[in-house]
Each structure stands twice: as C-alpha cells, then as structure tokens.
C-alpha positions as a printed NumPy array, in Angstrom:
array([[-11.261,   0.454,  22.256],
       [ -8.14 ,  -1.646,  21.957],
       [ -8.449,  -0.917,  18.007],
       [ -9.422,   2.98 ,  18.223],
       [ -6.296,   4.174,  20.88 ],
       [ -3.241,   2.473,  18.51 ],
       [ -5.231,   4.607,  16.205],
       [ -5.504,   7.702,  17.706],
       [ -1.913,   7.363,  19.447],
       [ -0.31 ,   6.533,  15.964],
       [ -2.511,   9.366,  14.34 ],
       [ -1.224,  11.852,  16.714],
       [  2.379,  10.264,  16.89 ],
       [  2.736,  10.309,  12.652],
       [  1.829,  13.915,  12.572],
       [  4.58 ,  15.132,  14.721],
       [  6.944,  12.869,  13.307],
       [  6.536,  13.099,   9.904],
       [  6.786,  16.833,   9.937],
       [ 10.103,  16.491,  12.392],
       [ 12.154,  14.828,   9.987],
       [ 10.993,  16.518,   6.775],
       [ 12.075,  20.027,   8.499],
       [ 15.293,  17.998,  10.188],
       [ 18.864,  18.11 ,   8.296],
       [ 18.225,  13.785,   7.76 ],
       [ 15.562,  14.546,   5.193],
       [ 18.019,  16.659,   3.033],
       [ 20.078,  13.331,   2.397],
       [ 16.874,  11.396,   1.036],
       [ 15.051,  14.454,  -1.359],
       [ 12.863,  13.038,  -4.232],
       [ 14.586,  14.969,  -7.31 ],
       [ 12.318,  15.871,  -9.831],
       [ 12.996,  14.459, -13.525],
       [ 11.152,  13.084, -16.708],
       [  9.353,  10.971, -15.411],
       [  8.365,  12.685, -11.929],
       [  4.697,  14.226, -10.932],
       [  6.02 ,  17.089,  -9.238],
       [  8.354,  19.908,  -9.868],
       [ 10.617,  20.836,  -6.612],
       [ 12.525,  18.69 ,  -4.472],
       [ 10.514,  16.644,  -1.61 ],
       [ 11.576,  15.051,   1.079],
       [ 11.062,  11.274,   0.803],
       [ 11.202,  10.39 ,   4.96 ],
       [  7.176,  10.411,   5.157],
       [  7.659,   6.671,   5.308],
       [  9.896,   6.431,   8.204],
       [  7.342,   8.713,  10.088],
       [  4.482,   6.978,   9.404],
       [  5.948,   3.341,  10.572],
       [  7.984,   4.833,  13.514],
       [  4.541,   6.255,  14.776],
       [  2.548,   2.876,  14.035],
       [  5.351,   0.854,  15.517],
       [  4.054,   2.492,  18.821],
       [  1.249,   1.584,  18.887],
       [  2.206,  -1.855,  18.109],
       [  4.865,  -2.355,  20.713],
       [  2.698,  -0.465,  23.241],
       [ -0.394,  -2.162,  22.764],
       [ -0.613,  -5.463,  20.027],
       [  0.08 ,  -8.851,  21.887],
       [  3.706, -10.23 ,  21.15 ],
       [  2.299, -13.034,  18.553],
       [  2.829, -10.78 ,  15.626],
       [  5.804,  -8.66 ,  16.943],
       [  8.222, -10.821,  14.739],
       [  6.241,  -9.156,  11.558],
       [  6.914,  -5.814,  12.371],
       [ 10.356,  -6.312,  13.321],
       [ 10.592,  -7.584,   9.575],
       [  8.711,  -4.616,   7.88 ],
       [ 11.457,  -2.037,  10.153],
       [ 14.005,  -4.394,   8.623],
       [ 12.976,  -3.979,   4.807],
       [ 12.093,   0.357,   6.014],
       [ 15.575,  -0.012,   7.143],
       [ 17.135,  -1.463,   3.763],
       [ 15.296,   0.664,   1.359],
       [ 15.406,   4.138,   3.215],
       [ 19.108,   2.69 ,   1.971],
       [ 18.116,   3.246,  -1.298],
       [ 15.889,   6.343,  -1.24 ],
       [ 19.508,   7.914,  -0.182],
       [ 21.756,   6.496,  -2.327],
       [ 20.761,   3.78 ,  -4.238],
       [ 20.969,   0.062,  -4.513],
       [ 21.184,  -2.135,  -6.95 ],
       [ 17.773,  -3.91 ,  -7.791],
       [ 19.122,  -7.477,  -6.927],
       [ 20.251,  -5.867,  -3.379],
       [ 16.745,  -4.899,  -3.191],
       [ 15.454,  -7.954,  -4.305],
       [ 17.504, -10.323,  -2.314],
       [ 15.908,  -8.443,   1.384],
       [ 12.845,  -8.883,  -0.068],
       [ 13.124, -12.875,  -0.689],
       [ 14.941, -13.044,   2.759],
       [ 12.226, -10.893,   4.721],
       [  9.234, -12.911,   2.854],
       [ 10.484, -16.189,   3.442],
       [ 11.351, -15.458,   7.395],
       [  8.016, -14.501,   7.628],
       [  6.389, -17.889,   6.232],
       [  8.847, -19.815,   8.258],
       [  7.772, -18.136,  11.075],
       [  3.972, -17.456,  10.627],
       [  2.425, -19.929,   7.254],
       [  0.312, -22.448,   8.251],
       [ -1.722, -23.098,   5.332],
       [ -1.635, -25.741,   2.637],
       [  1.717, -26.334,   0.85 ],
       [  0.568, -26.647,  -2.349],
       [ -0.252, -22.381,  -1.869],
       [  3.012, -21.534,  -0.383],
       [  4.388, -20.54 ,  -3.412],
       [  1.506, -17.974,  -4.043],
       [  1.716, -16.824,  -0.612],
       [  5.336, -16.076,  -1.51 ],
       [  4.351, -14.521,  -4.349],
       [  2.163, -12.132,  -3.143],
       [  4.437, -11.008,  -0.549],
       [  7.297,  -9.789,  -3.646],
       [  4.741,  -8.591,  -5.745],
       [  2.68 ,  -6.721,  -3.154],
       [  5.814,  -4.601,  -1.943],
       [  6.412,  -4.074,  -5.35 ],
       [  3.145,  -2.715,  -6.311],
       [  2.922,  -0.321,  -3.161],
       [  6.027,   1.185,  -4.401],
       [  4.976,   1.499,  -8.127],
       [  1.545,   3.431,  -6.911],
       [  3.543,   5.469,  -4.277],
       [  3.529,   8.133,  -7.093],
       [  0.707,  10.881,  -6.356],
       [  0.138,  13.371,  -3.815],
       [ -2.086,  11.501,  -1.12 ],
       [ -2.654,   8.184,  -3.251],
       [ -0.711,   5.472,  -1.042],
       [ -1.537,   7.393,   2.115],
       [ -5.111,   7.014,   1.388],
       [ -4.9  ,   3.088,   0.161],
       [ -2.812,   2.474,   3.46 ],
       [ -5.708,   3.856,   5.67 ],
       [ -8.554,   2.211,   3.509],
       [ -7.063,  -0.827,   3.29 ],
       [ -5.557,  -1.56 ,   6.831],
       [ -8.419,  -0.018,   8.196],
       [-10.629,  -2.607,   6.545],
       [ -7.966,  -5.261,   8.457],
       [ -8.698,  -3.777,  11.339],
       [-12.575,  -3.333,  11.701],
       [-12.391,  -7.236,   9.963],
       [-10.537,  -8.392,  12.986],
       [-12.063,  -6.351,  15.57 ],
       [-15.365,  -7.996,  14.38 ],
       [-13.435, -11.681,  13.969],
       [-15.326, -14.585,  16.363],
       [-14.025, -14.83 ,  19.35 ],
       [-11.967, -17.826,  19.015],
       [-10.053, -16.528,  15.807],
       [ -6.035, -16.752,  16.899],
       [ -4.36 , -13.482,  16.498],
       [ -7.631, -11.072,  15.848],
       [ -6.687,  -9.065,  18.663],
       [ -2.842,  -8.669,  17.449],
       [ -4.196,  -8.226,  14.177],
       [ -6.649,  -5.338,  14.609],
       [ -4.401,  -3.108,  16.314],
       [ -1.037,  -3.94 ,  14.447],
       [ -4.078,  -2.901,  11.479],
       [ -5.277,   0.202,  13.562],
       [ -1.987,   1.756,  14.531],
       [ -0.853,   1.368,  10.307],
       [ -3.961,   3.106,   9.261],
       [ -4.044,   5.749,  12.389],
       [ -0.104,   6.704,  11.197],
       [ -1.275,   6.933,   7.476],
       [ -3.987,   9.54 ,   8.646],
       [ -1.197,  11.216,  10.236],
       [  1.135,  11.372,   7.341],
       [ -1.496,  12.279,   5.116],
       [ -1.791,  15.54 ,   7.122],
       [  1.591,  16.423,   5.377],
       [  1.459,  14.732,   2.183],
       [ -1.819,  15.48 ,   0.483],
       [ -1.749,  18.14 ,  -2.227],
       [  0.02 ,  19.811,  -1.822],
       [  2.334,  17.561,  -0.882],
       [  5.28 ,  18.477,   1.669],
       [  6.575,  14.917,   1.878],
       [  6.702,  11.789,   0.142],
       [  6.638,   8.432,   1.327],
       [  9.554,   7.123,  -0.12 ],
       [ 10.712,   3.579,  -0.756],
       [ 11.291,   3.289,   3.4  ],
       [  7.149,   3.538,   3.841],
       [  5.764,   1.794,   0.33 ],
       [  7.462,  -1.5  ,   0.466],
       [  7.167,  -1.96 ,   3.95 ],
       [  3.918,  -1.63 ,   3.677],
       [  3.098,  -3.328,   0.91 ],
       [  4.662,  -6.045,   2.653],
       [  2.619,  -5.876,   5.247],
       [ -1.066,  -5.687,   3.472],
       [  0.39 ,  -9.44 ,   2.019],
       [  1.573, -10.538,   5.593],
       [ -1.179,  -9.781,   7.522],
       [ -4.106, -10.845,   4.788],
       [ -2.432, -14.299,   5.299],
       [ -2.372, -14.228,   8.763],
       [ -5.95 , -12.97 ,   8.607],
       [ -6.88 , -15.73 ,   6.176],
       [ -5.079, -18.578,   8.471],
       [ -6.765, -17.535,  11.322],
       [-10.308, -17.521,   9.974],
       [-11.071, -13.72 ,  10.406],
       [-11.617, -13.203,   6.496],
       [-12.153, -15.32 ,   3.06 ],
       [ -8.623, -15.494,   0.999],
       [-10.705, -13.482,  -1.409],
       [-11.202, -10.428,   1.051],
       [ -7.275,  -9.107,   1.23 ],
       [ -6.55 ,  -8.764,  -2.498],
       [-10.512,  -7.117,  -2.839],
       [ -9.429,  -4.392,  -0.229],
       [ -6.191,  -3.766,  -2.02 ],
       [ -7.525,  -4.284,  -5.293],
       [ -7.222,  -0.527,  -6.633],
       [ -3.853,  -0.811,  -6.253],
       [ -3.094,  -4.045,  -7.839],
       [ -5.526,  -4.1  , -10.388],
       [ -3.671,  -0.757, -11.718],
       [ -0.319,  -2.118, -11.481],
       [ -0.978,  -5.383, -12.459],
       [ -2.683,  -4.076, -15.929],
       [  0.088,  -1.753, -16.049],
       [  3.047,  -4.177, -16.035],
       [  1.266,  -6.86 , -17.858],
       [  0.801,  -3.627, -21.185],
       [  4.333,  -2.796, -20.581],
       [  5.459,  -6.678, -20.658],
       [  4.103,  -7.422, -24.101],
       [  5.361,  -4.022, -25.369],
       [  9.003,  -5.282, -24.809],
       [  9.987,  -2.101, -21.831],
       [ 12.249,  -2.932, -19.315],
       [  9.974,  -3.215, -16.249],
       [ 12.492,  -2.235, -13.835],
       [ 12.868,   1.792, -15.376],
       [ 10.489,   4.258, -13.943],
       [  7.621,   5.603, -16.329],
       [  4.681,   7.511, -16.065],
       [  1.842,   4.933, -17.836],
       [ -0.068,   3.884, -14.607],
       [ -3.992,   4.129, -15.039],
       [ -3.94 ,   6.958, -12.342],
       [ -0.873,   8.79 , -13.666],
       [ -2.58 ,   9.048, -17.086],
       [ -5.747,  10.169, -15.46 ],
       [ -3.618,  12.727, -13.535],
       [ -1.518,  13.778, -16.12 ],
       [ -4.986,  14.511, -18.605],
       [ -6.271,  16.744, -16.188],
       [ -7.491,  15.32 , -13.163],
       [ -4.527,  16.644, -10.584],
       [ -3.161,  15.496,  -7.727],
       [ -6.146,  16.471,  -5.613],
       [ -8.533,  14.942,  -7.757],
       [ -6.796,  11.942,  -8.445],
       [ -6.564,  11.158,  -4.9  ],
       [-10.103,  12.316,  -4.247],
       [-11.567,   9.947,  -6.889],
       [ -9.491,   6.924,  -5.457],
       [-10.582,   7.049,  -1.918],
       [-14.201,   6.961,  -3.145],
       [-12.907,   3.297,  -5.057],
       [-10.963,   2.716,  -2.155],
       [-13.816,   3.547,   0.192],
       [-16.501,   1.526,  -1.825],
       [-14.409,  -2.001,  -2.685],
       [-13.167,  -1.879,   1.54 ],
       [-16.965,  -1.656,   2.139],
       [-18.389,  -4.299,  -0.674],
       [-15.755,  -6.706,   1.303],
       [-16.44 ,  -6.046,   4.568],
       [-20.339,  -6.634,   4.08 ],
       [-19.723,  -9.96 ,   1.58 ],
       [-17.135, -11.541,   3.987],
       [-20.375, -13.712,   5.49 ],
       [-21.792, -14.598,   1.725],
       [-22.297, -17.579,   0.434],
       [-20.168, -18.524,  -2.756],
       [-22.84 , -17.781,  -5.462],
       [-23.297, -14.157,  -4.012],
       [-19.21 , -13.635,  -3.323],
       [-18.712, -14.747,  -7.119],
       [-21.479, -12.346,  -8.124],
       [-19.632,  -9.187,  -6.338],
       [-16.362, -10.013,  -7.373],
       [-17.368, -10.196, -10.408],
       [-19.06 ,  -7.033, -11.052],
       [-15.727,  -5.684,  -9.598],
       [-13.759,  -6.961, -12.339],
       [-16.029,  -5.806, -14.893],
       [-16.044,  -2.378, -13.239],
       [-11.769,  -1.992, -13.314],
       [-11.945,  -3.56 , -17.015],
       [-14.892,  -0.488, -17.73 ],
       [-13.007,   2.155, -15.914],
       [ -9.293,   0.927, -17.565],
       [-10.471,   1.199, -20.689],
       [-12.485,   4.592, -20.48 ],
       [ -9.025,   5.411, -19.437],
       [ -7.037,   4.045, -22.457],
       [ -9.861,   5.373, -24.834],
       [ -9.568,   8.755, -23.437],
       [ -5.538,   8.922, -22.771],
       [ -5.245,   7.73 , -26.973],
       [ -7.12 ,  11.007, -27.974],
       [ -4.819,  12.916, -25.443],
       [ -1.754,  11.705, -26.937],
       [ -2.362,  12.644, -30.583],
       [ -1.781,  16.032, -29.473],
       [  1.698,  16.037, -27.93 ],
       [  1.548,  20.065, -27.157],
       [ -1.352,  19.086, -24.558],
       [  1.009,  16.328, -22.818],
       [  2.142,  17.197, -19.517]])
C-alpha cells in the first residue's frame, strides 16, 4: 500500500496538472515549434514534464522517507535548468556543466560502491539523461518507458528483503514517477496535446541512473537489472549515436535516424509506434523482474537472447528503412 497511494495520488495529481499548464499562458513561452526534423506538424506545448515531476514530487515529499529526498531535490534542480532551455535556449556546455554538477552531488552524497566503478556510475548518469531526451521524440514513447521502467523499480523494491536500506524510499520515490507518467500520458498519447520537454526527459533520465545505483548498493536488484529495464531506450540510442559517430555528423544537431523514428516515419505512426514499444517495454521489465533471483549461467542466457533480439529487430529495421529510402517521394 505504501507503493500503490504515491501512485494513485501522483496519477491523479499529473492529470490535473499537466493539462493546467498546457491550457495556462506559461506554456505559450515553452511551445515545441515544428521544423525539419520534427514528428509533428502544429505547435505543442512542451510543460508535460514539469507536470509530471511536480505531481510525483508529491508523492515523494508526502510519503518516501527523507533518505532519498536529496535526489529529488537534484532532479527539480536539472527540471529547473532545462525548462531554461525548452524556453529559450542554452548553450550545450551550460547544459552540460548542470549535468556534471547534479551527477557528481549525487555520488558524493549517495555512492557507496567500489571506486574502481565510479567512473561508470558517472557515466551512466550523463549518458542516461541524455538518452531520455534523445527518445523523448514520439507521441506516448517516453511516457510509456517512464511508467515501465520505474514501475519495474518499484515492484523490485517493494519485493526487496527486508533488511535492504532504502527499499521503502525507493519503491515509492519509483511509484509516485511511474503513477505521474500514467497521468501525463492521459494528455500526451496520440494524439498528443503536450510534450514532455527537456524539463521532464533529463530529469528523468537522471533519475532511472540514480536510483538503479541506489537499488544496486542496497542489494534490491543485480547491476544487470537497471540498464535491462531501460534497455529499449538505450539500446536505440546507443546504436543510433554509435552509426552517426562513424558517419562523421555532429552528434549534438537534432535528426530524425532513431530506430523508432524510422519505424514511425515508414508507416508505423505515432500510435503504433508507441503501442509496439510498451509490448518491448512490457516484456524486457518482466524477463528482469523474474531473472533478478537466477543464477549466473541462466542471467547470461536471458541477457543474451536480449541482445540478439535488439541486433534482429535493428537490423529488420535498417533492411527495411534502405528500401524506403530509394524512393524519396515516399519519405515523410
């Protein structure tokens, strides 16, 4: 129960809010202007984020013991900083710089693990707000990956043994994030009357790095099980910047080459897109949930056939988006 009323309460709180401040006067000073390289053709308000983690953070402060209080006062910090730049924005090493600052007051405050992984755990906090924000680019996509995965977190922890430190904070810092997602996704699946903007992806992409290492430190999960639960999300952008990194691009301009903005743009749609992720979503939160008890031989088996399923699907992808190309009247 402690996990399913930051839910509901979130849930309920991110529908009203979200909806508030995309009909308020604020949203008009942060609209998502279509262009080039956009998905969608009108203006949209991008204040979905700012919604979603106002309604979570209620949850949170209401309910969650204070251990982990210090980590959401860093994700409203970074929500703070780039709603900065969804309005009028900043330059990347602005951007950049919060980012370093926000990850390494969080490991000064909350890594206790080896030091010889401290630089990966840094790692994975830049990278993973980074990703979020690359995927936030479909109608219902990130919405969906933020209740799959942090509802995952949450049924993980609630679930933890009883001695684990900071389960209970955990699950419903977890719950309330995944309760305001359903909320949010009320307004933003197809179609879509708000985005999440750069104020809701980074935060929480922060987060899904944050609390998988405070999950992993406190013995609730395997260091294997965060980066399975987010895995549609960074095995897509992962590939994605890796291609665009040997074809010489500039990795900081915005493009429309993702693995689920090709499948969109061939024909999919935003509803089906988003449909046909939360099934992936649904079944790698699942696989990792059940194999979080399994012996190494058996984990190595599943995570395995995981990789060879995104390396099947990717290229099924690429095969299919070459013979869409060679006709440039079909591109969208």
């Amino acid at each position: 129960m402690k996990a399913i009323i930051p839910a509901v309460l979130s849930f309920v709180a991110a529908v009203a809010l979200v909806r508030l401040l995309a009909l308020s006067r604020f949203s008009q000073s942060a609209l998502d202007m279509p262009n080039e390289r956009s998905l969608h053709v009108a203006p949209v308000p991008r204040t979905g984020g700012l919604g979603l983690l106002s309604a979570a953070s209620i949850g949170c402060v209401l309910l969650a013991p204070s251990g982990l209080w210090g980590l959401v006062a860093l994700a409203g910090l970074l929500s703070v900083v780039t709603f900065a730049d969804d309005r009028v924005g900043l330059p990347v090493m602005t951007r950049l710089f919060v980012q370093i600052a926000a990850a390494v007051l969080f490991l000064a405050l909350y890594y206790a693990g080896p030091l010889w992984l401290l630089p990966l755990a840094f790692g994975a906090l830049i990278w993973m707000a980074n990703l979020y924000n690359f995927m936030d680019g479909s109608d219902g996509l990130a919405g969906g990956m933020t209740v799959a995965g942090f509802g995952a977190y949450a049924i993980a922890a609630i679930y933890a043994p009883a001695e684990a430190p900071q389960a209970e904070a955990l699950a419903v810092i977890a719950a309330s994030i995944a309760g305001g997602a359903g909320g949010f996704l009320v307004w933003n699946f197809h179609k879509a009357s708000v985005f999440m903007g750069d104020s809701g992806s980074v935060p929480l992409g922060f987060l899904a790095a944050a609390l998988g290492i405070v999950g992993w430190q406190s013995g609730i999960w395997p260091v294997w099980f965060p980066a399975l639960v987010f895995s549609p999300f960074i095995a897509d952008a992962t590939v994605t910047l890796i291609k665009r990194f040997r074809r010489g691009e500039k990795l900081t301009q915005a493009h429309k080459t993702h693995y689920y903005q090709r499948a969109l743009r061939m024909g999919l749609g935003h509803r089906g897109t988003a449909l046909a992720s939360y099934v992936l979503m649904g079944a790698v939160g699942v696989s990792a949930l059940l194999a979080r008890d399994w012996g190494p031989v058996a984990v190595g088996l599943m995570l395995g056939f995981w990789g060879a399923a995104y390396a099947a699907l990717m290229t099924l992808i690429d095969r299919h988006w070459d013979a869409f190309s060679r006709d440039p009247a079909r591109a969208v």
